[in-house]
py3Dmol code that shows the C-alpha trace and the ligand (Angstrom):
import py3Dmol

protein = """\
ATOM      1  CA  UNK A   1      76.870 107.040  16.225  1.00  0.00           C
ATOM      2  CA  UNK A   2      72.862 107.828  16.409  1.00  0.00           C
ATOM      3  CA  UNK A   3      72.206 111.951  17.919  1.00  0.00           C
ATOM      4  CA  UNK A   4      69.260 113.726  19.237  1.00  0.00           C
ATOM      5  CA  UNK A   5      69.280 116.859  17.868  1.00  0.00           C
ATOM      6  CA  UNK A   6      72.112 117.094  15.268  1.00  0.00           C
ATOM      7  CA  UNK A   7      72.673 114.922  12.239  1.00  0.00           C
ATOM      8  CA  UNK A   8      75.966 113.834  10.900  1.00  0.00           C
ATOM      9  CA  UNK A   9      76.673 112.758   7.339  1.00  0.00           C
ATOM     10  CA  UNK A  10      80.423 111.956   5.226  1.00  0.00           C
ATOM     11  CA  UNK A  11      80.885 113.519   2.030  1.00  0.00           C
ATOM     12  CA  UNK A  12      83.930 111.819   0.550  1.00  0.00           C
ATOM     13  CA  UNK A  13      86.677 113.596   3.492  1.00  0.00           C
ATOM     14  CA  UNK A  14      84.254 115.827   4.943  1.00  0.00           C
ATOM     15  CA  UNK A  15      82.313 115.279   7.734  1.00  0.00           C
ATOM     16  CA  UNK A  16      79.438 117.491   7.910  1.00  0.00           C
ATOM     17  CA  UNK A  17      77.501 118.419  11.266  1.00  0.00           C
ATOM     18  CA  UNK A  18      73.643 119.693  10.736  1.00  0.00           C
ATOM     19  CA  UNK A  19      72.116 120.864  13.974  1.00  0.00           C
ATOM     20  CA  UNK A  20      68.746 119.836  13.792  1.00  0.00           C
ATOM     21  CA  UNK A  21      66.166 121.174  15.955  1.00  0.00           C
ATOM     22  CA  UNK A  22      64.221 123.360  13.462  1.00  0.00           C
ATOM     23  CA  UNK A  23      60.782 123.930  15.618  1.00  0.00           C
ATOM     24  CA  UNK A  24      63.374 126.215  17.771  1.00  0.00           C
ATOM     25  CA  UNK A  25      65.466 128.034  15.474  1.00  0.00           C
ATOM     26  CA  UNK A  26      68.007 125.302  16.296  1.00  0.00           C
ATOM     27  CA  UNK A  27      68.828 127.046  19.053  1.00  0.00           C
ATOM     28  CA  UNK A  28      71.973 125.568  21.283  1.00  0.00           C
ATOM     29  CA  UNK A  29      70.657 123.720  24.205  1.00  0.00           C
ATOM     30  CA  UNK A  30      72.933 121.045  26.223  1.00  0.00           C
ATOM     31  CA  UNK A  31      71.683 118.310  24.026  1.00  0.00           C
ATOM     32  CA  UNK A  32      72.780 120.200  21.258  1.00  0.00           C
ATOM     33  CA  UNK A  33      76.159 121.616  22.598  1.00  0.00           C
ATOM     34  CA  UNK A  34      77.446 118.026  23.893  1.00  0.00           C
ATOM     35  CA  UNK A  35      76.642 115.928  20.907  1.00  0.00           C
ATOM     36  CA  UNK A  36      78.062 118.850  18.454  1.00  0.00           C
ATOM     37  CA  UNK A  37      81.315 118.156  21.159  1.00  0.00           C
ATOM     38  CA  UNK A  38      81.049 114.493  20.357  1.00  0.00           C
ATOM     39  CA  UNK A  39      80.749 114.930  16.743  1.00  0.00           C
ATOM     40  CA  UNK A  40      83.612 117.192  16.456  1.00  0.00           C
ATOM     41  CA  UNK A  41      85.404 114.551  18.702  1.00  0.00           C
ATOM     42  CA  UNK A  42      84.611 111.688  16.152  1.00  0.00           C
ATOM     43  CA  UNK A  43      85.631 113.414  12.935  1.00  0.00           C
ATOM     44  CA  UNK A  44      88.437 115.324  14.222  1.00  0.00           C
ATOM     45  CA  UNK A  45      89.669 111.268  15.411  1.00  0.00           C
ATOM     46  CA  UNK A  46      88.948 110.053  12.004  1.00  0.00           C
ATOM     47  CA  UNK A  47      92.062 109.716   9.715  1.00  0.00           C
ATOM     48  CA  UNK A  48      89.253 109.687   6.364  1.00  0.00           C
ATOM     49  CA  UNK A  49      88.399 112.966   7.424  1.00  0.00           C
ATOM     50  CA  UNK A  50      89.966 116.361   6.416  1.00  0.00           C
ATOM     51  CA  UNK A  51      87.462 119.019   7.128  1.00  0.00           C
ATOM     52  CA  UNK A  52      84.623 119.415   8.913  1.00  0.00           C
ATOM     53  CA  UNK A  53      81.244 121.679   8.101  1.00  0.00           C
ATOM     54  CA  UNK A  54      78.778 122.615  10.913  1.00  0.00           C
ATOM     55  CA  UNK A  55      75.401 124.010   9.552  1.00  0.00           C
ATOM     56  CA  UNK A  56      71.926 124.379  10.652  1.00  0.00           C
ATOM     57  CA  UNK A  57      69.074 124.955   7.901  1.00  0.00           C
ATOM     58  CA  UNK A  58      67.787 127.360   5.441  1.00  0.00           C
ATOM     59  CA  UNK A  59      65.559 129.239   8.183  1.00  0.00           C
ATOM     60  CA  UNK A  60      68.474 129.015  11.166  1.00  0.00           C
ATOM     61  CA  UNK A  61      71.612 128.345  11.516  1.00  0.00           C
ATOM     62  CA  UNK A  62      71.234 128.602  15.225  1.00  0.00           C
ATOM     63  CA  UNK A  63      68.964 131.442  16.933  1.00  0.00           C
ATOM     64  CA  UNK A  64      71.343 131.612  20.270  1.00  0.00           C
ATOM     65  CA  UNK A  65      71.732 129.411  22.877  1.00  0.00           C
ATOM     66  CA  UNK A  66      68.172 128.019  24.848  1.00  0.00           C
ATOM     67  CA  UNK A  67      66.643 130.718  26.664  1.00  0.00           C
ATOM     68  CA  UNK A  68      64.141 128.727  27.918  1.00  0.00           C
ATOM     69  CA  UNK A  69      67.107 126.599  29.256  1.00  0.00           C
ATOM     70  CA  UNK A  70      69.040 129.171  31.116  1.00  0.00           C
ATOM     71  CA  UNK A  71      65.913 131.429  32.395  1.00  0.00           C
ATOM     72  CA  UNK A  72      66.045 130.105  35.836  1.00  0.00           C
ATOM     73  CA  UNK A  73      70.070 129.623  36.161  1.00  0.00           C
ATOM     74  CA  UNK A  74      72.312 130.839  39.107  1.00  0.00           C
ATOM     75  CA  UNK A  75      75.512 132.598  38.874  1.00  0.00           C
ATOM     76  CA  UNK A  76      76.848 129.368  39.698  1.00  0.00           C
ATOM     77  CA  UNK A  77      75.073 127.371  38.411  1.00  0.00           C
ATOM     78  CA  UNK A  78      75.830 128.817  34.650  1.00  0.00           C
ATOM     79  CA  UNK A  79      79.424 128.583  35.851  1.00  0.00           C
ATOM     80  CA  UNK A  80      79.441 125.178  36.860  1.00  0.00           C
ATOM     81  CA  UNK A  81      77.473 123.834  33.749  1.00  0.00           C
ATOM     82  CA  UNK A  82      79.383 121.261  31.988  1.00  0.00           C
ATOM     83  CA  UNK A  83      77.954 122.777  28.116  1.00  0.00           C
ATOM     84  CA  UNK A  84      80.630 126.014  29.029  1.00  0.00           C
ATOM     85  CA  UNK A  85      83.450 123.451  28.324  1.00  0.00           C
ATOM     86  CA  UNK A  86      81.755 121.929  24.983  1.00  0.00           C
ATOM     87  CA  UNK A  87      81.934 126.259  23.904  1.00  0.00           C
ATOM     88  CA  UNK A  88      85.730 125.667  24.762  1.00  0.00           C
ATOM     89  CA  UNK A  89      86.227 121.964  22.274  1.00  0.00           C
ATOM     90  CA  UNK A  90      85.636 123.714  19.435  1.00  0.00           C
ATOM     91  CA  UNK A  91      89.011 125.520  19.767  1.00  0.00           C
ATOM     92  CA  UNK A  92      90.757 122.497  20.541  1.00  0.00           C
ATOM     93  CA  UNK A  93      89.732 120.870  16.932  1.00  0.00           C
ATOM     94  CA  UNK A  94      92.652 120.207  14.815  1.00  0.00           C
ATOM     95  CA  UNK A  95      91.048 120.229  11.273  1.00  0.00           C
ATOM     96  CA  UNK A  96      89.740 122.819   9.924  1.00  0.00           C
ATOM     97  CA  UNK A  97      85.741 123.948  10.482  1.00  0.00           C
ATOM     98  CA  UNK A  98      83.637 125.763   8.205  1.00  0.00           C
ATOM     99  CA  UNK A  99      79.971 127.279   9.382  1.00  0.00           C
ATOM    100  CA  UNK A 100      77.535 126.982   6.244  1.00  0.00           C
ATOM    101  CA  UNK A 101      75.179 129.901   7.704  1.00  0.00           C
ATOM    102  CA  UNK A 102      71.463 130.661   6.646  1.00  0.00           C
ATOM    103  CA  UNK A 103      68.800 132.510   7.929  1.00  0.00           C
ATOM    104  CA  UNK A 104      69.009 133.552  11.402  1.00  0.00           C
ATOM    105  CA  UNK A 105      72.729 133.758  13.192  1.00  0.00           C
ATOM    106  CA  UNK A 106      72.276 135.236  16.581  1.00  0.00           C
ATOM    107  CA  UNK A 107      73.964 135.153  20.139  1.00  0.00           C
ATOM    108  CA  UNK A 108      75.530 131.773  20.795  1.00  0.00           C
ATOM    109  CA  UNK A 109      75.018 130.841  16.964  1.00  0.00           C
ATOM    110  CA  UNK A 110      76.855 133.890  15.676  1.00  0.00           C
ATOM    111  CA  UNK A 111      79.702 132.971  18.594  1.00  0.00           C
ATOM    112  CA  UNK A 112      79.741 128.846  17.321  1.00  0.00           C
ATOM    113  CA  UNK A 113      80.076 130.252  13.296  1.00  0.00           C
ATOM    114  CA  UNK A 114      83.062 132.465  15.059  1.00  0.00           C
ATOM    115  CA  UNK A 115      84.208 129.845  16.691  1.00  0.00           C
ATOM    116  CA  UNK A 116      84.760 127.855  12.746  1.00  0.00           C
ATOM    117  CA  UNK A 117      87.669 128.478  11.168  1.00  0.00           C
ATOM    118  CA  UNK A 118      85.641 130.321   7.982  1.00  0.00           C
ATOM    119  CA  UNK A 119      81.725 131.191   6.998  1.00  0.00           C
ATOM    120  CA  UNK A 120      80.122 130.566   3.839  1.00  0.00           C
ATOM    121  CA  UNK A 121      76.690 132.579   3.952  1.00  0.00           C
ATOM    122  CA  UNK A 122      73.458 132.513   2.094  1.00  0.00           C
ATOM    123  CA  UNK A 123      72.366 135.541   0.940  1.00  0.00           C
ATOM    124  CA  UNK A 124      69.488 135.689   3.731  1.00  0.00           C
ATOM    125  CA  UNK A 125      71.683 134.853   6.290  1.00  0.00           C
ATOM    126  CA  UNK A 126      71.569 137.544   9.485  1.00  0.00           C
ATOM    127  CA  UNK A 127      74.361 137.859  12.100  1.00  0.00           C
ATOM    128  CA  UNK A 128      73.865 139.657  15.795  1.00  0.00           C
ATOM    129  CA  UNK A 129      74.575 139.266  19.216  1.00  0.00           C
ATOM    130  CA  UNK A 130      70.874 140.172  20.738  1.00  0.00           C
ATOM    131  CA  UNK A 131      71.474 139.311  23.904  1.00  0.00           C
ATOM    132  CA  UNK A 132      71.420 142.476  25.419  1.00  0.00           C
ATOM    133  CA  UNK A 133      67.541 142.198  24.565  1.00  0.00           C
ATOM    134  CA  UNK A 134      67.314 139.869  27.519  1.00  0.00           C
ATOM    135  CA  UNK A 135      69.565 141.222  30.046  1.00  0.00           C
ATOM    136  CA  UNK A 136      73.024 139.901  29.515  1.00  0.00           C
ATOM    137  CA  UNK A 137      76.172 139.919  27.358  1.00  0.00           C
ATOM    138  CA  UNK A 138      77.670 137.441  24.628  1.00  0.00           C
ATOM    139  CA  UNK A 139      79.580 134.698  27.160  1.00  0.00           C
ATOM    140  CA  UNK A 140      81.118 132.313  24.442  1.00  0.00           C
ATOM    141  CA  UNK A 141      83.327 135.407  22.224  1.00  0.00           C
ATOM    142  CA  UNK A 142      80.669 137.769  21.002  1.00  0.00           C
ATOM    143  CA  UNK A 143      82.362 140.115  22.329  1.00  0.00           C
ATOM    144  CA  UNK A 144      85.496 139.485  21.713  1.00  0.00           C
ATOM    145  CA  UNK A 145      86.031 137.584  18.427  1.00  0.00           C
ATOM    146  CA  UNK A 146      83.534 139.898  17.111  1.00  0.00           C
ATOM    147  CA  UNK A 147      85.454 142.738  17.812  1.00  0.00           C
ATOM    148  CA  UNK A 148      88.574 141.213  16.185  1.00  0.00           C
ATOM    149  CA  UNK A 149      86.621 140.147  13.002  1.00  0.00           C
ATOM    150  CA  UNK A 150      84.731 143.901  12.625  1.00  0.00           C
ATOM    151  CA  UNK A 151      86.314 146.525  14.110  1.00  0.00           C
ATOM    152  CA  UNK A 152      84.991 148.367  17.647  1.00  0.00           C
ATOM    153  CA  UNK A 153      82.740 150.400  16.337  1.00  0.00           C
ATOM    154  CA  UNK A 154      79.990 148.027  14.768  1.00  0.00           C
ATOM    155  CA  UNK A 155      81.061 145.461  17.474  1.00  0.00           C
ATOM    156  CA  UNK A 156      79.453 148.294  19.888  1.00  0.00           C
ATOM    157  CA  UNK A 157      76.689 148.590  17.942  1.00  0.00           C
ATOM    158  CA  UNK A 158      75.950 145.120  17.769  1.00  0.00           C
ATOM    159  CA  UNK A 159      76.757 143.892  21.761  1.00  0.00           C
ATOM    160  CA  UNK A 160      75.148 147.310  23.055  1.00  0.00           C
ATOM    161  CA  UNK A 161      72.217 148.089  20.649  1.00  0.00           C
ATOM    162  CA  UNK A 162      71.303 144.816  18.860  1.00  0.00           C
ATOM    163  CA  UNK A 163      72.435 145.687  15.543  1.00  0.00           C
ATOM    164  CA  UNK A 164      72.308 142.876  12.920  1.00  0.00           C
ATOM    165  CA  UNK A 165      74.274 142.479  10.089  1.00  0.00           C
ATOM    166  CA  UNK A 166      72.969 141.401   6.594  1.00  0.00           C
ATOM    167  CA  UNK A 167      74.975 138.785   4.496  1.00  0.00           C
ATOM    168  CA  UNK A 168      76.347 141.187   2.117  1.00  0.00           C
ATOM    169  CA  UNK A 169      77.606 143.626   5.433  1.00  0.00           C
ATOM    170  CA  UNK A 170      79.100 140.754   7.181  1.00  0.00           C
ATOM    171  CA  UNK A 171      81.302 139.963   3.753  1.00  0.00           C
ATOM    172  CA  UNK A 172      81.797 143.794   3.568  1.00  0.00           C
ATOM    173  CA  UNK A 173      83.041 143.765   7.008  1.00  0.00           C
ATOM    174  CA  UNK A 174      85.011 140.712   7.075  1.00  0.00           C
ATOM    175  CA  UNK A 175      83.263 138.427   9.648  1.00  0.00           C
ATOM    176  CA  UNK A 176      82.311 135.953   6.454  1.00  0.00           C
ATOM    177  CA  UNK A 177      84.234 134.233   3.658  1.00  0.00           C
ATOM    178  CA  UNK A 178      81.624 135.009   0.938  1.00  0.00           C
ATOM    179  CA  UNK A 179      78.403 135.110   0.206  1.00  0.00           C
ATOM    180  CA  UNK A 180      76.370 132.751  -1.852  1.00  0.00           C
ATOM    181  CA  UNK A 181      72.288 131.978  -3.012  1.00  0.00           C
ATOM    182  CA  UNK A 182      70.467 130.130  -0.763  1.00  0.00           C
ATOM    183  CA  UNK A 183      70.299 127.344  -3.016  1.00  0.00           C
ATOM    184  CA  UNK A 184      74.010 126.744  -2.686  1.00  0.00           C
ATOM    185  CA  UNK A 185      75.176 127.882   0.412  1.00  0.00           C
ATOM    186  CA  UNK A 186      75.996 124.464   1.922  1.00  0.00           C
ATOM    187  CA  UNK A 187      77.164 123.174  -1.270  1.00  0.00           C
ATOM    188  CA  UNK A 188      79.685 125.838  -1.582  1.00  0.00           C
ATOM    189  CA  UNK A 189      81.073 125.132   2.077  1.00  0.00           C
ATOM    190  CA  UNK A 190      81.351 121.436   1.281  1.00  0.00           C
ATOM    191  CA  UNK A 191      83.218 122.243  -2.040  1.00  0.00           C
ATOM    192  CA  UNK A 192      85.372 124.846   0.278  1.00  0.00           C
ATOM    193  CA  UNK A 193      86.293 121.451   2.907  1.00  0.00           C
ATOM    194  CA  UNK A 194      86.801 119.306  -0.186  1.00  0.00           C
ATOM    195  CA  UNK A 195      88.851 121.145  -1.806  1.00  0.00           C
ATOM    196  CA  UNK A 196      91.017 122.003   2.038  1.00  0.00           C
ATOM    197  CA  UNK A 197      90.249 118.281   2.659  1.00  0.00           C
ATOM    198  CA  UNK A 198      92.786 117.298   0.174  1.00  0.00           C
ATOM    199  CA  UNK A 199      95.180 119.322   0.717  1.00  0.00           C
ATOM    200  CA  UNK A 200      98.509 118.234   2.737  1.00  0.00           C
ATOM    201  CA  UNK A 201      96.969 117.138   6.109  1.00  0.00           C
ATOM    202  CA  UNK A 202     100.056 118.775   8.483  1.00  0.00           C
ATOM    203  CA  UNK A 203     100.293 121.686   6.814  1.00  0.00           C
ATOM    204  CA  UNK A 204      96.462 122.601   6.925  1.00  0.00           C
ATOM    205  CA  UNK A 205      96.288 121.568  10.469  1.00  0.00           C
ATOM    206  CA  UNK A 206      99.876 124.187  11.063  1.00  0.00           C
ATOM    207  CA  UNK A 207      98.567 126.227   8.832  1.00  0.00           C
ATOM    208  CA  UNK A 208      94.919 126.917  11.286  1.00  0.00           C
ATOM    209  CA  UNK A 209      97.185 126.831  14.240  1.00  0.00           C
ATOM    210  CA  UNK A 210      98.949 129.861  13.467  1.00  0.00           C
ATOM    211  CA  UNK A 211      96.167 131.959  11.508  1.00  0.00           C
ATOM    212  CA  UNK A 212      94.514 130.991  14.987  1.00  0.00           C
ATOM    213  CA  UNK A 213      97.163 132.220  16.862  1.00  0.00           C
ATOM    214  CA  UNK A 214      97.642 135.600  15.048  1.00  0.00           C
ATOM    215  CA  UNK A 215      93.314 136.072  15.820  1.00  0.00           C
ATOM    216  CA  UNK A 216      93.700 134.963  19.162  1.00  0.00           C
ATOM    217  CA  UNK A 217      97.060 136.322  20.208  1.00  0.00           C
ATOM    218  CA  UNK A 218      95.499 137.642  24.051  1.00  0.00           C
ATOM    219  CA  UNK A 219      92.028 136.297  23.161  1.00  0.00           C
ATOM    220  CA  UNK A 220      92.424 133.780  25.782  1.00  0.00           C
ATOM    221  CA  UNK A 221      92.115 136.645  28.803  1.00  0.00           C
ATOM    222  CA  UNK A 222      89.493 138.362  26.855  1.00  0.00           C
ATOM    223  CA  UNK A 223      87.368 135.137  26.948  1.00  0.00           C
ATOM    224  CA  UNK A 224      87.749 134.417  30.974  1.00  0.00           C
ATOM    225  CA  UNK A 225      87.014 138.395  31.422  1.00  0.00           C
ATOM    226  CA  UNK A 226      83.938 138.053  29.262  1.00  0.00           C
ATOM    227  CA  UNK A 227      82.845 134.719  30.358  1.00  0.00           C
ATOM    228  CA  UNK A 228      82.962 136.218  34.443  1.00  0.00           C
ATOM    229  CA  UNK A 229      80.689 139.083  33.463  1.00  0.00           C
ATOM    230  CA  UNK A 230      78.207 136.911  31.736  1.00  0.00           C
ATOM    231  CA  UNK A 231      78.190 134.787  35.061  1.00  0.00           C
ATOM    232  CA  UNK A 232      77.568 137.823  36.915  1.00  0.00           C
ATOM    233  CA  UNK A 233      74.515 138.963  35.012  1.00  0.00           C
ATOM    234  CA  UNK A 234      73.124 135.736  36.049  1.00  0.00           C
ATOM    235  CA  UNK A 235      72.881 137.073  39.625  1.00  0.00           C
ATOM    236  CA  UNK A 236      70.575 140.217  38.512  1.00  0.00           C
ATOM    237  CA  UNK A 237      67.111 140.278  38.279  1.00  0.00           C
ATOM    238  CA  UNK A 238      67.571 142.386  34.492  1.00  0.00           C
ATOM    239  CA  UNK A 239      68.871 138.659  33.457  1.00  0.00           C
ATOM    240  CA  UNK A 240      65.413 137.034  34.760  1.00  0.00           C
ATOM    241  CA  UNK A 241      63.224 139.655  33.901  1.00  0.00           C
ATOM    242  CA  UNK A 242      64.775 139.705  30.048  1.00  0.00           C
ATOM    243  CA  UNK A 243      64.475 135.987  29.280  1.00  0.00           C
ATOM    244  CA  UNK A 244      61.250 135.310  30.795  1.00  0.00           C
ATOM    245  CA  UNK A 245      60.121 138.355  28.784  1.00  0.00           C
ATOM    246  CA  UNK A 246      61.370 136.690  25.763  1.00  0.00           C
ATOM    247  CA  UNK A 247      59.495 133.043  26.709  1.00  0.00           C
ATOM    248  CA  UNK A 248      56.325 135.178  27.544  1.00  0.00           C
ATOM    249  CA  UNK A 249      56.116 136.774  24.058  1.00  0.00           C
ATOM    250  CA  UNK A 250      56.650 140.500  25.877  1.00  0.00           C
ATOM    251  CA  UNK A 251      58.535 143.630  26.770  1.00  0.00           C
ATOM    252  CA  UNK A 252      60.976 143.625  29.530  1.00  0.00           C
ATOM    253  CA  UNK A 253      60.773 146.095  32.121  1.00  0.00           C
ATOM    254  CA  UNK A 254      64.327 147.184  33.327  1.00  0.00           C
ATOM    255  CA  UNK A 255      65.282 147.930  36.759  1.00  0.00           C
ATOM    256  CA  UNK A 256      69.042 147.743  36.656  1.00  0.00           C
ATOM    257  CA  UNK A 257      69.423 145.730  39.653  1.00  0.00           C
TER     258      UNK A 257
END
"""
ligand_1 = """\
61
LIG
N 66.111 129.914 22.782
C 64.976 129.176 22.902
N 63.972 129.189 22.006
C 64.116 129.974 20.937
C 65.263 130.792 20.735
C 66.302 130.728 21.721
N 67.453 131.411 21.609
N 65.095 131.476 19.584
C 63.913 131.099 19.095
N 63.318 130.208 19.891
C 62.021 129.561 19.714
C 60.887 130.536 20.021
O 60.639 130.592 21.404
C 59.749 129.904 19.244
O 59.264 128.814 19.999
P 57.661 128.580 20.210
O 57.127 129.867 20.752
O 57.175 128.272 18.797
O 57.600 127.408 21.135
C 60.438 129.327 18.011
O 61.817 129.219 18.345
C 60.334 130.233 16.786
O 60.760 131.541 17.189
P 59.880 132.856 16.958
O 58.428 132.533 16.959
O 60.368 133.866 17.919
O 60.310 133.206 15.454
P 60.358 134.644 14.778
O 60.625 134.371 13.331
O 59.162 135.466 15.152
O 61.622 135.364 15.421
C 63.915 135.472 16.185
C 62.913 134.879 15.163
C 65.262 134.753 15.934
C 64.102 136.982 15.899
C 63.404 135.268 17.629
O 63.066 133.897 17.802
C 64.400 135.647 18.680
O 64.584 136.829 18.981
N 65.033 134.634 19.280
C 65.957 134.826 20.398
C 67.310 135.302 19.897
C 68.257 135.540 21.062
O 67.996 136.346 21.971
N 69.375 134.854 21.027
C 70.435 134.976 22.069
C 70.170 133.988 23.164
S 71.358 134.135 24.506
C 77.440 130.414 27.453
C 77.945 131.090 26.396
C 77.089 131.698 25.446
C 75.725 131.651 25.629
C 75.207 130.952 26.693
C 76.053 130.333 27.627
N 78.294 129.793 28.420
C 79.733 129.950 28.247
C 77.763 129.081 29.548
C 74.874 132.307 24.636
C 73.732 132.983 25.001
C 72.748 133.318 23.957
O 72.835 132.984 22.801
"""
view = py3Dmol.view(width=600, height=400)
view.addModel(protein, "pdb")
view.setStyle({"model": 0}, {"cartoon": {"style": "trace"}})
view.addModel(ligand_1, "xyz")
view.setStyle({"model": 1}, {"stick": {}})
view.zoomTo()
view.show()
């Protein structure tokens, strides 16, 4: 199967995802979020594979999801947009997913490396949820697996005041697996889905069920809530004003309405 913007390789029983479109921090437009859906699709369907790794590159391993996609969007029309149910496949893979994360982590990015099942991070990898920066909230778990993973009070700091984390916090605080050198960062996640890979395929797959299921024991309301408030921000002019300060390379200028 030939993509746009990611690339897909096999390693022995691990299918690896790379989203590829560097020139924009990789970040997550619809191209992007329905062939990472169709990837996921295809490897999760394949009987050779037993793990999968998503991963951008060294710089990003996805800057958030396209501003420059969603400037203009409705209320409704951000709720009727068919890439909201490509955020929702992820939890419906069966194999295990680990995010190989470098360089910049941010908004959607930081909610699709959630989204895996574990993180290996490079050492210069960076984690936050800036999209209060540009008028809005997290809308695919940033606020809610987030504040599972770290506790309330950083989670504040980071959905409220733009707070990053550096790799070595993020271990500290329990939102990553471990951290590795640059160098080695994706090698280490493939070793991690080898080794899973070949491992007793039922019990891996029962085994992520119900780690899943202790996480996201209620997570499920916590998502709709979230997701209706990010909707809503899309009928304010803060959420206008904030992203097409971000295209035009300036300040926004808040007027709470
Ligand atoms: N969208 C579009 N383009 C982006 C981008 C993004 N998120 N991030 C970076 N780029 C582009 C930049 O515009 C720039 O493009 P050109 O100007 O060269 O054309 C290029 O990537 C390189 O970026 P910079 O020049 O800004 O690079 P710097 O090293 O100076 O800065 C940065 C790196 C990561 C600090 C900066 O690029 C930045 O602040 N980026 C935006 C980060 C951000 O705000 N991310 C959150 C986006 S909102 C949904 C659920 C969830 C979401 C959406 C929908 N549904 C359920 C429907 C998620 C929303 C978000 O993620």
């Amino acid at each position: 199967m030939s993509y746009k913007s990611i690339k897909t390789e096999i390693h022995d029983r691990v299918g690896l995802i790379r989203i590829d479109r560097p020139k924009a921090l990789n970040a997550l437009n619809s191209t992007v979020m329905s062939e990472l859906g169709q990837a996921l699709k295809v490897f999760d369907a394949d009987a050779q594979i037993g793990a999968i790794v998503i991963t951008g590159d060294s710089r990003a391993f996805a800057a958030g999801a396209d501003i420059k996609e969603m400037v203009d969007a409705t209320a409704a029309e951000i709720l009727q947009s068919e890439p909201i149910e490509r955020w929702d496949l992820i939890r419906e893979v069966k194999k295990p997913i680990i995010a190989a994360v470098s360089g910049w982590c941010l908004g959607g990015g930081n909610e699709l490396a959630m989204a895996c099942d574990m993180i290996i991070a490079s050492e210069t990898a960076k984690f936050g949820q800036p999209e209060i920066n540009i008028g809005v909230i997290p809308g695919a778990g940033g606020t809610q697996r987030l504040t599972r993973a770290i506790g309330k009070a950083l989670a504040m700091e980071m959905v409220l005041n733009n707070r990053h984390l550096n790799a070595e916090e993020a271990c500290r605080y329990g939102l990553v697996n471990r951290v590795v050198p640059e160098e080695i960062y994706l090698e280490e996640a493939l070793k991690l889905a080898d080794e899973i890979a070949k491992r007793a395929p039922l019990a891996v797959r029962m085994g992520k069920e119900m780690v899943n299921q202790a996480f996201e024991s209620f997570l499920a309301g916590g998502m709709a809530d979230e997701r209706r408030s990010f909707y809503f921000l899309f009928s304010t002019e803060d959420q206008k004003e904030g992203m097409r300060a971000f295209m035009e390379k300036r300040e926004a200028e808040w007027k709470g309405e």
